[in-house]
C-alpha positions in Angstrom: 182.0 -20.6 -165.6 178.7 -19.1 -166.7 178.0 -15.4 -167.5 178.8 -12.7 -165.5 175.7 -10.9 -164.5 175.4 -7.0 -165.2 175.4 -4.3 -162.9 173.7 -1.7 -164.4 175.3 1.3 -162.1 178.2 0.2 -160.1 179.1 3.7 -159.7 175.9 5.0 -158.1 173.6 4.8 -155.2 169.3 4.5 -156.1 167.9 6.6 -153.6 164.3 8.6 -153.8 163.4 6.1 -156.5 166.5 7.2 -159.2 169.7 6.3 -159.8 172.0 9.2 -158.3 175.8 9.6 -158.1 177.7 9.4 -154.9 179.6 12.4 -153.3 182.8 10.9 -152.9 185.0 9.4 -155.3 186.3 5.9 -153.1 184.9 2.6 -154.3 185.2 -1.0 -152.8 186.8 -3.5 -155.2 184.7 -6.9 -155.0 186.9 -9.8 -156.5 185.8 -13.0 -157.3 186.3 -15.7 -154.9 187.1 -18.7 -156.7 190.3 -16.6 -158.9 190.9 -13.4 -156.9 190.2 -11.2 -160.0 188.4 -8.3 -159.7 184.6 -8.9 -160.6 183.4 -4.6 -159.5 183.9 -2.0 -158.2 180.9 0.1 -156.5 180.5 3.2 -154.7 181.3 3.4 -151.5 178.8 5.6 -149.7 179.8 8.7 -147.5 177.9 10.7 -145.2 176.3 12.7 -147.4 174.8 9.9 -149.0 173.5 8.0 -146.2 171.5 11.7 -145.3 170.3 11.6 -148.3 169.0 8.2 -148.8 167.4 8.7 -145.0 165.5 11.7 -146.1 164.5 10.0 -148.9 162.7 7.1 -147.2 161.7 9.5 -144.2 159.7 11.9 -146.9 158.2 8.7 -148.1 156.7 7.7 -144.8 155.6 11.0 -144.0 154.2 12.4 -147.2 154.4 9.7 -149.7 151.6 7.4 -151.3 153.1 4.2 -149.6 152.2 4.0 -145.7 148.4 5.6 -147.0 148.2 2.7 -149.8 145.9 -0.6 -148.5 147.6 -3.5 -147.4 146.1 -5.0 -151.0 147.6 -2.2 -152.9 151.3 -2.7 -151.8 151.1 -6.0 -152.0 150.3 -6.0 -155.6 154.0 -4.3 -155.7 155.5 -7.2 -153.6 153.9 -9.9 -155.9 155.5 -7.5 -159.0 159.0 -7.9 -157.2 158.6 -11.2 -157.2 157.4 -11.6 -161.1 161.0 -10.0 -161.8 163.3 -11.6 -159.3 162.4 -15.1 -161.1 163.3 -13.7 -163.9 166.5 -12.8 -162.5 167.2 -16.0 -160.9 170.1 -16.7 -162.5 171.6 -13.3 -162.2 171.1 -13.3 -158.3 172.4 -17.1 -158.7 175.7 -16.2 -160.2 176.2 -13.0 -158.2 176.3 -15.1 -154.9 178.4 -17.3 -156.4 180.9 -15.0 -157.6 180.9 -12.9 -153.9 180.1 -15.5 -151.4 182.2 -18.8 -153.1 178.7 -21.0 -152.4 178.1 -23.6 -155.2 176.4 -23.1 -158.2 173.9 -26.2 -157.2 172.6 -24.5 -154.2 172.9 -21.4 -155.7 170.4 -21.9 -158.6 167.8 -23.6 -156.1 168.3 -20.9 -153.1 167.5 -18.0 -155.8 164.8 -19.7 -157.7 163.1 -19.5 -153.8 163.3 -15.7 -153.2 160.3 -14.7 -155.4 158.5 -17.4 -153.2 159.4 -15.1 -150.3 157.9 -12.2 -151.6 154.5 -14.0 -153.0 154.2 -15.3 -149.5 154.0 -11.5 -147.8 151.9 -10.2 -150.4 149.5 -13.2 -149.6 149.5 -11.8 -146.1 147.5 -8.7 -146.9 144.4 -10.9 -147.0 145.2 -13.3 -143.8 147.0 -11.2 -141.4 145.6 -9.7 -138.6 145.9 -6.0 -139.4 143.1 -5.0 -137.3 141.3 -6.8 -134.4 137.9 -6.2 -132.5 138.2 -6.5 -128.6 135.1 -6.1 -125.7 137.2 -3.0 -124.1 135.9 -2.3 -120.3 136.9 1.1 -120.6 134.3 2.1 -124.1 132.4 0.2 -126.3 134.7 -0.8 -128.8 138.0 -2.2 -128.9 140.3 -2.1 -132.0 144.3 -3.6 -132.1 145.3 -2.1 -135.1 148.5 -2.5 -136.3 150.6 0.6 -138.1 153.9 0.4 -139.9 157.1 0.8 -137.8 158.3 3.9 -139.7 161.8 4.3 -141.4 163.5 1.1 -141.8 167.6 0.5 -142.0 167.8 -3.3 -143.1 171.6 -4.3 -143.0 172.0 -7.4 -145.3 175.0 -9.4 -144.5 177.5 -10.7 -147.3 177.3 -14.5 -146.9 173.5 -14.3 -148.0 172.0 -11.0 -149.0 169.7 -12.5 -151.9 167.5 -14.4 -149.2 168.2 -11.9 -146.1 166.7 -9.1 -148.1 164.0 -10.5 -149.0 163.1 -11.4 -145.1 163.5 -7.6 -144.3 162.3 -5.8 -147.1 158.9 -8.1 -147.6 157.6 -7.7 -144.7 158.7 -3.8 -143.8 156.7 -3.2 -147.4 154.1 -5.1 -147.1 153.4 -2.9 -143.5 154.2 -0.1 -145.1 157.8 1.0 -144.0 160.1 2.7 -146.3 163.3 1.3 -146.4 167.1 1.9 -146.7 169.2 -1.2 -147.7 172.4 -1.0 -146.9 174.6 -3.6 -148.8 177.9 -5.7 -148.2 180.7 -4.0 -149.6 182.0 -7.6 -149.7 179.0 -8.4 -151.6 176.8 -5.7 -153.1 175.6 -7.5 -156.2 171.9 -8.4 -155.0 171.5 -5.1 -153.2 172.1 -3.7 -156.9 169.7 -6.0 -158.8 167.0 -5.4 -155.9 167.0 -1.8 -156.6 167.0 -2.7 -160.6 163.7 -4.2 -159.6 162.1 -1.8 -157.7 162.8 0.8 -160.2 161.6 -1.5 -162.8 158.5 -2.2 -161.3 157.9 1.8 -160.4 157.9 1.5 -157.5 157.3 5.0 -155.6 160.2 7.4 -154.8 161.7 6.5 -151.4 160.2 3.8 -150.3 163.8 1.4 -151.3 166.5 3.2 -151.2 169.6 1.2 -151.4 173.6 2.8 -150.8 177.0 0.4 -149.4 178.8 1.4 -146.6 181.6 0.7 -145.0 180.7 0.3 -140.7 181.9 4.1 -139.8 179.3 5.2 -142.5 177.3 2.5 -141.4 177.0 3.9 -137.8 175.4 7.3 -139.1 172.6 5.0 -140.4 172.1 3.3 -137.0 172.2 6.8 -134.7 170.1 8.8 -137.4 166.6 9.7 -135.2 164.9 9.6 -138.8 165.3 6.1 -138.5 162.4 4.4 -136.7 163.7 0.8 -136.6 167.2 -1.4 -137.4 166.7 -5.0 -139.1 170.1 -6.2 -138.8 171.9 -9.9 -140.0 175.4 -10.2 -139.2 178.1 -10.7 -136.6 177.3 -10.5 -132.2 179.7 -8.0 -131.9 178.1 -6.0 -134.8 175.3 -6.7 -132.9 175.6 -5.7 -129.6 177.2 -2.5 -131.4 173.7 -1.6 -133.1 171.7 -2.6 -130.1 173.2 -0.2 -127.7 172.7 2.7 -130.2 169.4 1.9 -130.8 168.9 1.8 -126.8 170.0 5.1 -126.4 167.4 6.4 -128.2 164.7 3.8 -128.0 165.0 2.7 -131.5 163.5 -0.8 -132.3 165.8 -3.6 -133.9 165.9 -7.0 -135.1 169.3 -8.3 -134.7 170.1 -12.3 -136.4 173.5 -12.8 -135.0 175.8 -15.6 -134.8 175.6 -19.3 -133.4 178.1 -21.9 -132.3 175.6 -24.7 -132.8 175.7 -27.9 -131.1 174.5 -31.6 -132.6 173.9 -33.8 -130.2 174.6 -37.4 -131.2 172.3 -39.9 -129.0 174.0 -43.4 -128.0 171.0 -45.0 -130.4 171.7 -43.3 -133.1 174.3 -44.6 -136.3 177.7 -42.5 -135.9 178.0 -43.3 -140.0 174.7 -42.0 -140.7 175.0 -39.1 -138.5 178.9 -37.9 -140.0 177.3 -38.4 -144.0 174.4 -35.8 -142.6 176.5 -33.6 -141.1 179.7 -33.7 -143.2 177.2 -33.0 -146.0 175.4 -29.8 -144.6 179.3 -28.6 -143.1 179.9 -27.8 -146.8 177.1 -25.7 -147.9 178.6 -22.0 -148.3 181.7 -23.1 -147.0 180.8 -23.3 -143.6 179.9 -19.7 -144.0 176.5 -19.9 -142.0 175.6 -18.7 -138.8 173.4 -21.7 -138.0 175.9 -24.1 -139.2 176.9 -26.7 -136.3 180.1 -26.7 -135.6 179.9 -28.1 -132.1 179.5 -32.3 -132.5 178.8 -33.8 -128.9 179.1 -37.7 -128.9 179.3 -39.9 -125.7 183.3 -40.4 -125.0 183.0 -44.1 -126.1 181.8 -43.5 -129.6 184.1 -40.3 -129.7 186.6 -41.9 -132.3 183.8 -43.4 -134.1 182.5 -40.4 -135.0 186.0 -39.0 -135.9 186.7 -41.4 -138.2 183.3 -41.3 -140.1 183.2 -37.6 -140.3 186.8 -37.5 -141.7 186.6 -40.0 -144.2 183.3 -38.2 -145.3 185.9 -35.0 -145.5 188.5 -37.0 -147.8 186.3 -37.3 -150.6 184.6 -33.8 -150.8 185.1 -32.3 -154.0 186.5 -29.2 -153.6 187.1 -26.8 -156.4 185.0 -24.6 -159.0 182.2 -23.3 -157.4 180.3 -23.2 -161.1 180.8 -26.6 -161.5 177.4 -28.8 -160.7 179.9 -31.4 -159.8 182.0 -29.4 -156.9 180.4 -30.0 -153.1 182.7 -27.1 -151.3 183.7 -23.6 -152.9 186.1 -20.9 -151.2 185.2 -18.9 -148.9 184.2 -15.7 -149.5 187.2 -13.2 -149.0 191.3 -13.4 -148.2 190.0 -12.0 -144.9 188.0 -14.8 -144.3 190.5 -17.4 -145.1 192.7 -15.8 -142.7 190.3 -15.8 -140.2 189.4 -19.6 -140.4 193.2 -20.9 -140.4 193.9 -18.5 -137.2 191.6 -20.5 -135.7 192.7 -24.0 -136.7 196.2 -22.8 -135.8 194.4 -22.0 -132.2 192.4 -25.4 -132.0 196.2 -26.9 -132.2 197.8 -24.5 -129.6 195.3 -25.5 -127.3 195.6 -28.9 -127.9 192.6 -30.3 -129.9 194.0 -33.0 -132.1 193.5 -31.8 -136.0 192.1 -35.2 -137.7 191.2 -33.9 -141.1 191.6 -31.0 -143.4 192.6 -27.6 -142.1 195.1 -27.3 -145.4 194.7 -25.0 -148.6 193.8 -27.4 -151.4 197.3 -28.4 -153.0 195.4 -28.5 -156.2 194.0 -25.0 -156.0 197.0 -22.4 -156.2 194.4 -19.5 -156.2 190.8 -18.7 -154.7 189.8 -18.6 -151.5 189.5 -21.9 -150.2 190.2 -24.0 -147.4 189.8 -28.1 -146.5 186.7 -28.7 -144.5 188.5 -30.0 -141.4 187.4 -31.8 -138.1 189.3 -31.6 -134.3 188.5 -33.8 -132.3 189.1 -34.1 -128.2 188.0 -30.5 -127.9 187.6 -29.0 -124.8 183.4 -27.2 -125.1 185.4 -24.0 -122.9 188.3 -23.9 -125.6 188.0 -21.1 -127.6 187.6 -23.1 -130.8 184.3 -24.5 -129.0 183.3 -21.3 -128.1 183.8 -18.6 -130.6 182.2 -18.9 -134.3 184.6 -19.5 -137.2 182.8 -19.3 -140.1 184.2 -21.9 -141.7 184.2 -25.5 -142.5 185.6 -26.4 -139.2 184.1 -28.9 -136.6 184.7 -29.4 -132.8 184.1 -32.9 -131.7 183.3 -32.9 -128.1 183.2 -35.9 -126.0 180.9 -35.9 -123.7 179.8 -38.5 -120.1 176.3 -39.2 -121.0 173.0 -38.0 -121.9 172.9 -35.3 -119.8 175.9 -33.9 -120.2 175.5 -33.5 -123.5 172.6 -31.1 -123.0 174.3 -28.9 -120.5 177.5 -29.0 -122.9 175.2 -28.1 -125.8 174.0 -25.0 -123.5 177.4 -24.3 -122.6 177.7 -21.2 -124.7 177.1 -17.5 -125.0 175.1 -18.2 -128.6 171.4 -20.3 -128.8 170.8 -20.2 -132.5 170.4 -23.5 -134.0 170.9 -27.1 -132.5 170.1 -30.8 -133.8 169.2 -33.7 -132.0 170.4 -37.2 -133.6 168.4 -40.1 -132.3 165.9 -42.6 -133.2 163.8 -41.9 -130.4 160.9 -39.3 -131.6 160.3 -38.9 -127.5 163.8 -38.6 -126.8 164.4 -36.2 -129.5 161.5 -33.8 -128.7 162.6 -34.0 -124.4 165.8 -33.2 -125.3 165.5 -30.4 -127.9 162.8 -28.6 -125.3 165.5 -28.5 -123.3 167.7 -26.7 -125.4 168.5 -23.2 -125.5 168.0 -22.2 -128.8 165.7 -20.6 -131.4 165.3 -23.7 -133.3 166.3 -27.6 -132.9 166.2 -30.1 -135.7 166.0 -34.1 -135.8 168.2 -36.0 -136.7 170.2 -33.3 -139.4 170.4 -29.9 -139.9 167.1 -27.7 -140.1 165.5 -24.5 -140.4 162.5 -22.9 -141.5 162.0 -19.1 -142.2 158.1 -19.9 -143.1 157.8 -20.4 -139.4 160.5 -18.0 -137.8 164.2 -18.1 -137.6 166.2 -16.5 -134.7 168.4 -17.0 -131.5 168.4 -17.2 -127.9 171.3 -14.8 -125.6 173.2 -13.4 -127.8 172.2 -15.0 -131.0 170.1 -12.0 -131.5 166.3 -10.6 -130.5 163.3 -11.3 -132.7 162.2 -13.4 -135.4 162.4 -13.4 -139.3 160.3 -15.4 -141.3 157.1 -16.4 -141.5 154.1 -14.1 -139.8 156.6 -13.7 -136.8 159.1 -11.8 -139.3 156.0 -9.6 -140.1 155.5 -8.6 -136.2 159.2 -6.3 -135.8 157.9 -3.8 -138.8 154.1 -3.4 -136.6 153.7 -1.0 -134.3 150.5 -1.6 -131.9 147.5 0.8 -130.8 144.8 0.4 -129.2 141.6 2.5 -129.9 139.1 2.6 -127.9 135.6 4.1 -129.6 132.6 5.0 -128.6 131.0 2.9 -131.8 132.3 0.8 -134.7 133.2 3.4 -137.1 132.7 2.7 -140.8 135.8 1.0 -142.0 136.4 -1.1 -139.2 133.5 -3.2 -139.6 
């Protein structure tokens, strides 16, 4: 196992740009998902502290350096950020190993691309569209200008907080926002190291402030009026939760939700082919991924084709240490989570889905927690295994009567994150994924991009992160309308 990485001060909370101690005494025990021992313990944040870290980010929006500063100027502090989070790499590489049970493989590739992240935003002080010239009818000049949002609250999920902050906090700074991260108490490591950085690289008091909450705690953040604008990653009903606060008092948010992803499997297209593709993405963070698909939809005469390929691709998954380069499928993050993933293949029996492969504890493993990736198949798209996301390695294979019903199974579901379409056929594939309702659809395996944007349809979530549609959320709008061009606008 490599080195546990260091947190500096478990025990605190870095608000107004120093390290500060917490006004309670309770902690949150994080254990390490592969052996169940205890890796930390960090603060847990009260009331109190969630005030504080608020003012502090609200007094650096209103009379801080930071929203005054050129686009250029903070940017020079994003490409800084970046400098030291790839020389961190392994640290945030470990840390999400430890919390989250992903590999070590991905793990090492996936951190080595969050300073990427951050040079990309910087890089969009000189391309973006800050301010725009228009022929007004109502004065002589036009200007769009766009302003920062305000006071951010960016709430970074557990299963992956080293690349989810970076898709809120780069693009809030780079606007100007101040920002309050509020970490997983299931996983607070890269919440920690990100505010090692920013205090590293001086950045200026209150513009990060960084605390973990528990959701009562969490709440306060969300209702605060201080609080311009809520980035959120996490589950729909967290969700819907956050998005009825923040329409009760007309506070912005991004929400990235879940998804019960469909691939569609096209009569030209190789079952084999299409179970090695699939089988081999069902394994990456343990199934632990919101645009995961979980939903395989096959024409009913190639249903037990498909069965049988993806479950002998199942039988020889290595499943085991997750810091082992060799190991394909670590735990999953938490007990909770284990629980949660075999009540549900206990439900996809009781309602009669027939289990073909996994859905055991490893016999080999006796502690860690992890889970066979596991495959039903004759599933019924309005079972509640079909409908409701796991978070797991578990798929529903759904047969289906044809082209079209495939599409309208696909789209059979309260969630429109991510689909696939498997065929040969570049014109079939792009007719059919225009018809589906989601906010992306890959060919032929399992895609997304967040340099081009990354969000859902319904209740997969509003807005976009990623790419210069992730930069649009943390923008406010105005238009002036002048009499002349004044000085600096020219």
């Amino acid at each position: 196992m490599s080195a546990i990485p260091p947190i500096e001060y478990p025990d605190q909370f870095f608000i107004g740009g120093k390290w500060v101690k917490p006004s309670g005494t309770t902690k949150f025990d994080v254990f390490n998902s592969a052996t169940e021992e205890l890796f930390v313990s960090v603060a847990e944040a009260q009331a109190p502290d969630m005030s504080a870290a608020v003012a502090a980010a609200r007094h650096a929006f209103d009379h801080g350096p930071w929203p005054r500063m050129t686009h250029g100027e903070r940017a020079r502090y994003l490409k800084r950020i970046a400098d030291e989070l790839a020389l961190r790499a392994d640290d945030q590489a470990n840390t999400w190993v430890i919390e989250s049970g992903v590999t070590l493989a991905i793990a090492r590739g996936r951190a080595a691309s969050v300073a990427g992240v951050w040079e990309y935003y910087a890089g969009l002080a000189e391309t973006f569209p800050f301010q725009e010239v228009h022929e007004p009818a109502a004065a002589k000049v036009g200007l769009l200008v766009r302003e920062p949002v305000g006071v951010v609250a960016a709430i970074i999920p557990w299963n992956g907080p080293l690349l989810m902050l970076a898709y809120k906090c780069a693009p809030a700074l780079l606007a100007g926002c101040t920002v309050i991260v509020k970490g997983s108490p299931e996983a607070p490591g890269a919440a920690y190291l990100f505010a090692e950085v920013c205090e590293k690289i001086g950045l200026p008091p209150g513009v990060v402030n960084i605390v973990i909450a528990d959701r009562e705690v969490s709440e306060l953040l969300v209702r605060n009026p201080d609080v311009d604008k809520v980035t959120f990653t996490g589950s729909t009903a967290a969700g819907r939760r956050i998005a009825s606060i923040c329409g009760e008092r007309i506070a912005r948010c991004t929400l990235e939700l879940g998804g019960k992803s469909a691939a569609i499997i096209l009569d030209d297209y190789d079952v084999e082919q299409a179970a090695r593709t699939i089988s081999g993405m069902s394994t990456f963070l343990t199934g632990q991924v919101c645009s995961s698909l979980t939903r395989i939809i096959v024409d009913r005469r190639r249903h037990d084709d498909l069965v049988d390929a993806l479950s002998a691709c199942f039988s020889t998954v290595k499943i085991g240490d997750p810091f082992d380069l060799t190991t394909q499928l670590g735990p999953l993050a938490t007990g909770q989570q284990r629980d949660r993933v075999e009540t549900y293949i206990q439900l996809g029996q009781d309602e009669g889905a027939t289990l073909a492969a996994g859905g055991r504890r490893p016999a080999h493993l006796n502690r860690g927690y992890f889970i066979e990736p596991t495959v039903f198949s004759n599933v019924e798209n309005s079972s509640r295994l079909a409908q409701e996301e796991i978070f797991g390695p578990v798929l529903a294979v759904i047969p289906a009567d044809g082209e079209e019903a495939a599409i309208q199974i696909a789209n059979d579901t309260i969630y429109g994150l991510n689909n696939s379409v498997f065929t040969n056929d570049i014109n079939r594939a792009y007719q059919t994924a225009r018809r589906l309702r989601s906010g992306t659809v890959g060919h032929n395996s399992v895609r997304s991009d967040f340099g081009i944007a990354f969000g859902g349809f319904k209740q997969s979530g509003l807005g976009r992160e990623g790419g210069r549609e992730g930069l649009l959320p943390f923008l406010e709008a105005k238009t002036l309308l002048m009499d002349a061009m004044p000085n600096e606008g020219g």
